[in-house]
C-alpha positions as CSV (number, residue, x, y, z in Angstrom):
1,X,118.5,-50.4,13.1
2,X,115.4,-49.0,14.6
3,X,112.5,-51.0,15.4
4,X,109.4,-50.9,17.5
5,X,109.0,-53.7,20.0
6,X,106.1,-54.2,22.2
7,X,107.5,-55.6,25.6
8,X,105.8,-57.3,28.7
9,X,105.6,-54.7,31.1
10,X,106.3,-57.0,34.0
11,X,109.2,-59.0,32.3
12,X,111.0,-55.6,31.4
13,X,110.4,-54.8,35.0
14,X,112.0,-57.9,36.2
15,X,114.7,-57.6,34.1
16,X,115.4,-53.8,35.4
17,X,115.7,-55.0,39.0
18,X,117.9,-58.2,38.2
19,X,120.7,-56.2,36.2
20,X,120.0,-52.8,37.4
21,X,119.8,-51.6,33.6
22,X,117.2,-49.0,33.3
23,X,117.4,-47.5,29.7
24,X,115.4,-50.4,27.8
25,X,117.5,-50.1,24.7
26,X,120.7,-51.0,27.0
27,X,118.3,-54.2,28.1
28,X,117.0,-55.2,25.3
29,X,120.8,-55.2,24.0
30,X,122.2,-57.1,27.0
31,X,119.3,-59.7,26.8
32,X,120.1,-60.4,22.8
33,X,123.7,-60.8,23.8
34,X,122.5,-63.4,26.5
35,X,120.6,-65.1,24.3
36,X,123.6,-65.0,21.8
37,X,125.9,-66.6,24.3
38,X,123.7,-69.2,26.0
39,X,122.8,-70.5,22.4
40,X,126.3,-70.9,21.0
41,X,127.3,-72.7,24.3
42,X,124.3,-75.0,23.7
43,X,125.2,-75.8,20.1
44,X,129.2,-75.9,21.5
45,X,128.0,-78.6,23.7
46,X,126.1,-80.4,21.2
47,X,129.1,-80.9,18.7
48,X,131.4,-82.1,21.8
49,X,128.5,-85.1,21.7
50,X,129.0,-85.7,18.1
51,X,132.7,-87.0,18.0
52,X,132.8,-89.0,21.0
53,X,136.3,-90.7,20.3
54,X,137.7,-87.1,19.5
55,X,141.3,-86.9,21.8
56,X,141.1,-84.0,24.5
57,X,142.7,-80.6,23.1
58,X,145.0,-78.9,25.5
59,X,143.6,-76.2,27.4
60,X,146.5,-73.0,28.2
61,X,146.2,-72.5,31.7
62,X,146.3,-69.1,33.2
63,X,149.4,-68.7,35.6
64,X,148.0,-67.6,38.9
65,X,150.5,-65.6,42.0
């Protein structure tokens, strides 16, 4: 989908030198998939609060050498 965005120029500049992205469609993409992550954590974290007898589910634990 194409749309036009009008973006801070000092906030896409930061965000160039933190990741080292310079195409601003790559950015923008990287940023929504931050977004995207940090909120489904949030909300993941939330529901662990809303059944506070639930029983701890058993994690599979990487094998390290």
């Amino acid at each position: 989908m194409r749309t036009t965005l009008a973006l801070d120029d000092e906030l896409l500049k930061e965000a160039q030198r933190l990741t080292g992205t310079t195409e601003k469609t790559a950015l923008v993409r990287q940023a929504l998939r931050a977004l995207i992550e940090r909120e489904s954590a949030r909300r993941l974290a939330q529901l662990a609060a809303s059944e506070p007898g639930a029983k701890p589910v058993p994690r599979r634990r990487s094998s390290t050498a």
